[in-house]
C-alpha positions in Angstrom: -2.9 14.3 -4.4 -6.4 13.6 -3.9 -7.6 10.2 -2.5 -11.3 11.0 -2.8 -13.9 13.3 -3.4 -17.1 13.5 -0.8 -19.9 15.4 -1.9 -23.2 16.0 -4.1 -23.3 14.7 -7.5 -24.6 17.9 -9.5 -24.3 16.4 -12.7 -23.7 12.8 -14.3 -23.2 11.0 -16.9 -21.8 7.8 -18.4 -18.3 9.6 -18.7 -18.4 12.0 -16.7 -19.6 13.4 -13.0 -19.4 16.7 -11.0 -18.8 16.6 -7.7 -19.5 19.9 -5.7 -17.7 19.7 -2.5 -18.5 22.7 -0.5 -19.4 24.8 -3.1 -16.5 23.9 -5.4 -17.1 21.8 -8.5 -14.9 18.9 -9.1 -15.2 17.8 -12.9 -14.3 14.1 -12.6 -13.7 11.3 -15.4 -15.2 8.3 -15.0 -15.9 4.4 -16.5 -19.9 3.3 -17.2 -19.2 0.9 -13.8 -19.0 3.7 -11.8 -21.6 5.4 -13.3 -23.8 2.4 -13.0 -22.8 2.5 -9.3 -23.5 6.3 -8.7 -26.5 6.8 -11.5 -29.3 6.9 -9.1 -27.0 8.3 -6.1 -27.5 12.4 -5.4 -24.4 12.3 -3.2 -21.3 10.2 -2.3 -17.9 9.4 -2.5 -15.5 9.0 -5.3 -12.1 7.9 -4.9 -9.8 9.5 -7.4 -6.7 9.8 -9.5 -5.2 12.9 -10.7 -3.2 13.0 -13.4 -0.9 16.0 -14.9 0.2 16.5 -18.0 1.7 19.3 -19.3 -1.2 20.5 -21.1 -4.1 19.5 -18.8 -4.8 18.2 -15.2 -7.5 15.2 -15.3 -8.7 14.3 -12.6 -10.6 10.4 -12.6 -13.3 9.2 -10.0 -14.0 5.6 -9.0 -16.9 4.3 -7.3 -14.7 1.9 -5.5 -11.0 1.4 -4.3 -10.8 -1.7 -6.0 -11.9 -0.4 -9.5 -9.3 2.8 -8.6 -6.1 0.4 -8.1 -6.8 -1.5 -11.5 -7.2 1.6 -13.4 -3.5 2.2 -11.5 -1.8 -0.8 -12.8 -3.2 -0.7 -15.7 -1.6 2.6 -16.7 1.4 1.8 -15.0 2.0 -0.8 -17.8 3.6 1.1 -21.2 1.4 1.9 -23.8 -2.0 1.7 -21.8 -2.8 5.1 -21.3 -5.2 6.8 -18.9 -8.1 6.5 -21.8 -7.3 3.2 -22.7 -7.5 2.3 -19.0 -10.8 3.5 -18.4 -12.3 2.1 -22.0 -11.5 -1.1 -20.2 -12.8 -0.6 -16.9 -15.9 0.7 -18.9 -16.2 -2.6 -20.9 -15.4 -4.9 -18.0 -15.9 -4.8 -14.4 -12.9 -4.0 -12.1 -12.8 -7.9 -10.8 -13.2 -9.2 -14.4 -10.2 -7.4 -15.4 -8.0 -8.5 -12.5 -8.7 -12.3 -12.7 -8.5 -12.4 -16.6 -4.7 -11.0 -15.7 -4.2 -13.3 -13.3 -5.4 -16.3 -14.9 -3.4 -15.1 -18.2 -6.8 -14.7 -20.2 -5.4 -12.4 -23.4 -9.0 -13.0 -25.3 -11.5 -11.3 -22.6 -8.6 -8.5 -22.5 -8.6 -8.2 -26.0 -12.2 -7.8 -26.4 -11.8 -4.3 -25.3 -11.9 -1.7 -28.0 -8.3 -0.3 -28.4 -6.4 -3.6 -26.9 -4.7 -5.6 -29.6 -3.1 -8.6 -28.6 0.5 -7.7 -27.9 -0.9 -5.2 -25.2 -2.6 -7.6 -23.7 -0.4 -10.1 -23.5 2.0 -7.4 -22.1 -0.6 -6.2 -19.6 -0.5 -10.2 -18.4 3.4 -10.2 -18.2 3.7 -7.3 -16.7 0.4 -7.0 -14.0 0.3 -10.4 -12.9 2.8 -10.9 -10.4 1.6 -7.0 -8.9 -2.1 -7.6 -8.7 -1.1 -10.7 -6.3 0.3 -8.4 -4.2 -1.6 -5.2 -4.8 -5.0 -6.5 -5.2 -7.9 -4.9 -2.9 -8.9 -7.9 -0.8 -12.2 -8.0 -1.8 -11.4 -10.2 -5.2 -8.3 -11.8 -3.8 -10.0 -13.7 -1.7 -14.0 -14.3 -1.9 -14.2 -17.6 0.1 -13.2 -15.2 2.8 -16.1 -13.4 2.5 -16.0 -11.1 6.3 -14.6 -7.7 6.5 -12.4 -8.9 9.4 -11.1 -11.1 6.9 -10.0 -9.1 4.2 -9.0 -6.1 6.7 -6.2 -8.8 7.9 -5.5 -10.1 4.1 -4.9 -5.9 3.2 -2.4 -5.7 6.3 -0.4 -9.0 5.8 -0.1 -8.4 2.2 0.9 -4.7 2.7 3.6 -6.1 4.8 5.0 -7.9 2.1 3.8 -11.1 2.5 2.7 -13.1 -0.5 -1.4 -13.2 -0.8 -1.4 -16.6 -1.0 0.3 -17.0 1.9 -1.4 -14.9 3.9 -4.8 -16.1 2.6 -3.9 -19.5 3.7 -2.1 -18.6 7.1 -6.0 -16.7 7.4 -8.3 -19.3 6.5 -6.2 -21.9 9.4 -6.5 -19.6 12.1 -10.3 -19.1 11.2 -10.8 -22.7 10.7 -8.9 -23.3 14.3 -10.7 -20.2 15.9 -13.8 -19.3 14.7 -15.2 -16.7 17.1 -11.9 -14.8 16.5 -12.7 -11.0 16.7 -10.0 -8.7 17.0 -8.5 -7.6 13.8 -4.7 -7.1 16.1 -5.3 -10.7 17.1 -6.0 -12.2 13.8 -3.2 -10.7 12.5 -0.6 -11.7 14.9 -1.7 -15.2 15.1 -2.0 -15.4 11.2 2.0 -14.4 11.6 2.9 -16.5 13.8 1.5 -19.4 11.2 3.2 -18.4 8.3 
């Protein structure tokens, strides 16, 4: 409902921030990464996530987009609830989660208070394949380290085509044209070497 919150940070602290937008105060969850991010930040953006329950409507703020898509997988996956979600973007950073996932690390995920090991060996089962598709391209692919880059890794990948495809197809096409520009061009030549 809402993608993000722009506005002055009236209060903070490691859990929690409000975020006056115009006058209205937003009262807005959040892990100790973000705060880290925000703490010395009077204004800014916060992308966010509501959630509605029956009894309550929780709204949760992340400092980045990346850090807001894990905490969406993660509590896509049963038994890992919103809390439990943020305890472990809280204990590790949004890029630590994702590759100990993907490389089918169960210890770093346990080492989170509240994840056992059957939940995080089903967070691996059930996360991996997704985060190769779903990933924000900034940890995908960090030998392609230009915004150009990773704006054409987002758009081939959101057009179904496999990250590791598409960071391949990107990385020949820079190799074979490296004063490439144009984000349109990049993509269509990328495409036309898959």
């Amino acid at each position: 409902m809402y993608a993000y919150l722009e506005g002055i940070f009236s209060y903070k602290s490691p859990a929690q921030v409000f975020v006056d937008v115009n006058g209205i105060g937003y009262e807005v969850n959040i892990s100790l990464n973000t705060y880290s991010a925000i703490q010395s930040l009077d204004k800014g953006r916060l992308y966010t996530h509501l959630q509605v329950k029956e009894d309550a409507h929780t709204l949760y703020g992340f400092f980045d987009k990346q850090e807001k898509e894990i905490f969406l997988l993660l509590i896509s996956v049963s038994g890992v609830g919103a809390s439990t979600a943020r305890m472990m973007l809280s204990s590790l950073k949004a890029d630590e989660v994702s590759q100990a996932i993907l490389q089918g690390n169960v210890r770093i995920l346990e080492s989170v208070k509240g994840i056992g090991k059957k939940t995080a060996e089903r967070l691996v089962l059930e996360l991996k394949d997704k985060m190769n598709k779903h990933l924000p391209v900034g940890e995908l692919m960090p030998a392609l380290g230009n915004r150009l880059e990773a704006d054409a890794l987002t758009a081939l990948t959101a057009l179904g085509i496999s990250r590791q495809q598409a960071e391949q197809s990107i990385r020949k096409i820079m190799q074979a044209e490296p004063g490439i520009n144009i984000l349109e061009d990049l993509i269509k030549k990328a495409l036309k070497a898959i």
